[in-house]
N, C-alpha and C positions, 0 to 999 in steps of 0.2 A: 530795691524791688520788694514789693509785696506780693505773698506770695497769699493764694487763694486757697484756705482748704475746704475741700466737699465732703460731707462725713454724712456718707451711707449709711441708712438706716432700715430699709428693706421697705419702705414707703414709695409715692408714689414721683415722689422727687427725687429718688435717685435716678432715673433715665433723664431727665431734666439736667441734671447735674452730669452725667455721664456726657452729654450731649455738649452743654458746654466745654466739657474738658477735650474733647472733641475737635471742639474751632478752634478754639486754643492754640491746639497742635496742628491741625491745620493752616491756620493762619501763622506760624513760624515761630511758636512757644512750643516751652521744655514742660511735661506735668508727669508726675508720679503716680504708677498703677500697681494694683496686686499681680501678683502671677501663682502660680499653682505653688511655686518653688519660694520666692524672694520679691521682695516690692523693686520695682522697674522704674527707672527716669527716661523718660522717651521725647523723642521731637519727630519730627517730619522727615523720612527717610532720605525722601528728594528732595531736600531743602539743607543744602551743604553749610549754609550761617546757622540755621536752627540746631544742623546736629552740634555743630562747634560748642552751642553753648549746654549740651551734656559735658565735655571736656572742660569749660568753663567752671562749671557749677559743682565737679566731681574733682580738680584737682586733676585731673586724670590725662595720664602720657599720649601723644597724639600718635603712639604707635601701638596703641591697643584696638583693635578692630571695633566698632558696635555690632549688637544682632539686628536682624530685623526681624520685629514681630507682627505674624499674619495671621489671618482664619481662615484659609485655604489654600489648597494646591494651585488653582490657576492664581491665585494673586501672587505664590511665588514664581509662575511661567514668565510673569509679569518684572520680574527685577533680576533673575538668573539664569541660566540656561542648564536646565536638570535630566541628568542621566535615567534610566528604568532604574538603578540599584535606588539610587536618590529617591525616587517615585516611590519606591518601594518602602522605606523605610521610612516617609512619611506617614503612609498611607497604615501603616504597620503599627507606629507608635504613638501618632500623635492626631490630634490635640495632647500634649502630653510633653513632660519635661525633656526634650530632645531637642538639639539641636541640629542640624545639617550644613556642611560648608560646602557648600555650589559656586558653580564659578560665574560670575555678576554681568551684570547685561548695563550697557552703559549708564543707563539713569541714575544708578548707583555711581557716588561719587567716591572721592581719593577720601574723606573724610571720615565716612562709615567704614572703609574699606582699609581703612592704612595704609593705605596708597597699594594695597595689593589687587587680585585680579579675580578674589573670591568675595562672596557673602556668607554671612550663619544666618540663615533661616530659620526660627522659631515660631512655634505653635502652640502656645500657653491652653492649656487646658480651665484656668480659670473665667470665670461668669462672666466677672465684669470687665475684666482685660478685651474678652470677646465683643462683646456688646461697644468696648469703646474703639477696636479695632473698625468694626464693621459702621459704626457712625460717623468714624475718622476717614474712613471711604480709603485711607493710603496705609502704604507699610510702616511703622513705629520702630524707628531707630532705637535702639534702650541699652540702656549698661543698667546692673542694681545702682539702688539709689541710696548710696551712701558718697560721704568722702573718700576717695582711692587708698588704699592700706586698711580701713574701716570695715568691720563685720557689715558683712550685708544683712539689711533690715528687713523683719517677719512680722514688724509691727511698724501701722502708720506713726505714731508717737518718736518710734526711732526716724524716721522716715524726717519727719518736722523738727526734731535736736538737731540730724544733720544739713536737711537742706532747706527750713524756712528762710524768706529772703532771698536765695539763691534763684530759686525756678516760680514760674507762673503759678503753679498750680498743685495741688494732692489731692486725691480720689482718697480718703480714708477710709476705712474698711475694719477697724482694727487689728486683729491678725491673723495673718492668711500665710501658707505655705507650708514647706516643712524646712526649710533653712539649707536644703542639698539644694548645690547648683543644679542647671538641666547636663543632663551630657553632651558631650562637642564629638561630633564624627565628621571624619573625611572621609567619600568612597573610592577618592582618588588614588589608582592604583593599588588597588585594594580595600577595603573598610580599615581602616586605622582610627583608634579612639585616641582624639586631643586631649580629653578631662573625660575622667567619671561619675557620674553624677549621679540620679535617680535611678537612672535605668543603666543599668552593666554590660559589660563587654557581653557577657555570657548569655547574658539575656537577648541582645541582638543579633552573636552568631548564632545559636539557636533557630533566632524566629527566619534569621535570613535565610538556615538552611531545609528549611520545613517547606 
């Protein structure tokens, strides 16, 4: 496979380039994006062969869940079925390194999902993550975009050592994030934090009880 890299340069060809990377993943290709946190390998969230080949391409156990990454609250109404706490702590945190595990609405397959009966819901605060979300028109399946056991990558360069050839496509950016994963919450039967990440326990019971 050849893999295509777009190396943004704050010109007038990078929405050009976004744009393709766009149909790409649309059309049922794997492509590599910044996020606020960590560079992200995504496919088509409702496209069960496409997400396959994140697993493919990452080495990675088919019982590790993917996220799906959105740019807004109806586009998650749209893939899970979300509580007020849920609602809230979108609304609360993010665009922003936070994760949320909602409980999944058919369209979402056994694939992204682990064959379980939830999603993690993601809202990357990053520019261009945004912009290629919302040209993508669909949710973005993603794990970081390294090989599975592999630091995840803050820079496009690591990003092309571990997966040129592997996946369709890289949005280069050079380097973007801060290398802390996003945080993973459940509000099921309470808020319980999965992983801590950017933003803290302490941080969110705080804001939830304000």
């Amino acid at each position: 496979m050849k893999t295509i890299i777009y190396k943004l340069d704050g010109t007038d060809n990078d929405i050009k380039y976004i744009k393709e990377c766009a149909e790409i993943i649309r059309s049922g290709g794997t492509a590599a994006f910044p996020t606020e946190t960590v560079y992200g390998l995504g496919a088509n969230a409702l496209d069960e062969e496409a997400c396959r080949k994140i697993y493919c391409a990452k080495n990675r156990q088919p019982d590790k869940a993917l996220l799906c990454h959105l740019y807004s609250v109806e586009q998650a109404e749209r893939i899970a079925y979300l509580t007020d706490i849920e609602r809230r702590l979108i609304m609360t945190f993010t665009p922003g390194p936070l994760t949320v595990i909602a409980r999944k609405r058919d369209c979402i397959g056994k694939t992204v999902s682990a064959g379980g009966t939830t999603v993690g819901l993601r809202f990357p605060s990053n520019r261009v993550a945004l912009l290629l979300m919302r040209e993508a028109g669909i949710p973005i399946a993603a794990a970081s975009a390294n090989i599975s056991d592999l630091p995840a990558p803050t820079d496009a360069e690591e990003v092309i050592g571990y997966l040129d050839g592997r996946i369709d496509a890289i949005l280069d950016c050079g380097k973007t994030g801060s290398g802390i994963a996003s945080t993973i919450i459940s509000a099921e039967n309470g808020l319980r934090i999965i992983r801590e990440g950017s933003i803290t326990e302490e941080e969110i019971l705080r804001a939830m009880k304000a």
